[in-house]
N, C-alpha and C positions, 0 to 999 in steps of 0.2 A: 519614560527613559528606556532605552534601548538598548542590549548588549552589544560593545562595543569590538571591534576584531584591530589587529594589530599583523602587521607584515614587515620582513626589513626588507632594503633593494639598497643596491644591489643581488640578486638571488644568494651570491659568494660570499655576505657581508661574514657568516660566521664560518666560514671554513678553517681549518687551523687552529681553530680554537678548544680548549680544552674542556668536556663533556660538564665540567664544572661550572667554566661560564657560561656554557649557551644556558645551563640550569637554572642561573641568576638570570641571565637577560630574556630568559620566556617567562620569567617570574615578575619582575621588572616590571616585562610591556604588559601583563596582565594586571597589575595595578593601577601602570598610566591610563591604561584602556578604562580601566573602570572609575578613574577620578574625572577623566576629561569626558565620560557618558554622564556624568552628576555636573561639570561644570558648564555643560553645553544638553541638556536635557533634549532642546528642539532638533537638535541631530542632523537630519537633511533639509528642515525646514527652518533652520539656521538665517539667519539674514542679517545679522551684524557684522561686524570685522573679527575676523580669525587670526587665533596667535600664529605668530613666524615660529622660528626654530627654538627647540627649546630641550633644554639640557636636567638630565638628571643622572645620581652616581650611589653611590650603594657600597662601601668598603672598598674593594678594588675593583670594581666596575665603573664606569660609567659611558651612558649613551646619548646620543641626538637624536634629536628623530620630529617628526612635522605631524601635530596636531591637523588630521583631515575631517574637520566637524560635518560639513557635507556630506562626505562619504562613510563617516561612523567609525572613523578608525582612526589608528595611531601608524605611521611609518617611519622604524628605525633608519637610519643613512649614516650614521658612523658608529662604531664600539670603541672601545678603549680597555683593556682588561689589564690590570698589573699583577698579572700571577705567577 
């Protein structure tokens, strides 16, 4: 198993936002990153079918973001924050 690294894209996706939630959503993608490195173990030598999009939310947070088992990462693509 392999540590697992997380990015969101657009570069902009957190601008605007309050030091609170980016606190939550770097907290967040470090746990997705590290569920989806245990539920995909083989990492770049992956060779089954990889999940599409996939959602999770945390009190007033929640994100999207694309499981990239190949590439060993998580990438956030939308936030949502009700703060």
């Amino acid at each position: 198993m392999s540590e697992w690294a997380w990015e969101y894209d657009p570069d902009d996706l957190l601008d605007g936002l309050p030091p609170e939630a980016i606190t939550e959503i770097e907290s967040l993608a470090r746990e997705i990153a590290t569920r989806d490195s245990m539920l995909f173990p083989e990492g770049a030598a992956h060779t089954g079918d990889v999940p599409g999009l996939q959602r999770e939310h945390r009190g007033r947070l929640m994100v999207a973001y694309l499981p990239d088992v190949r590439g060993e990462r998580i990438v956030i693509v939308r936030v949502l924050w009700l703060g």
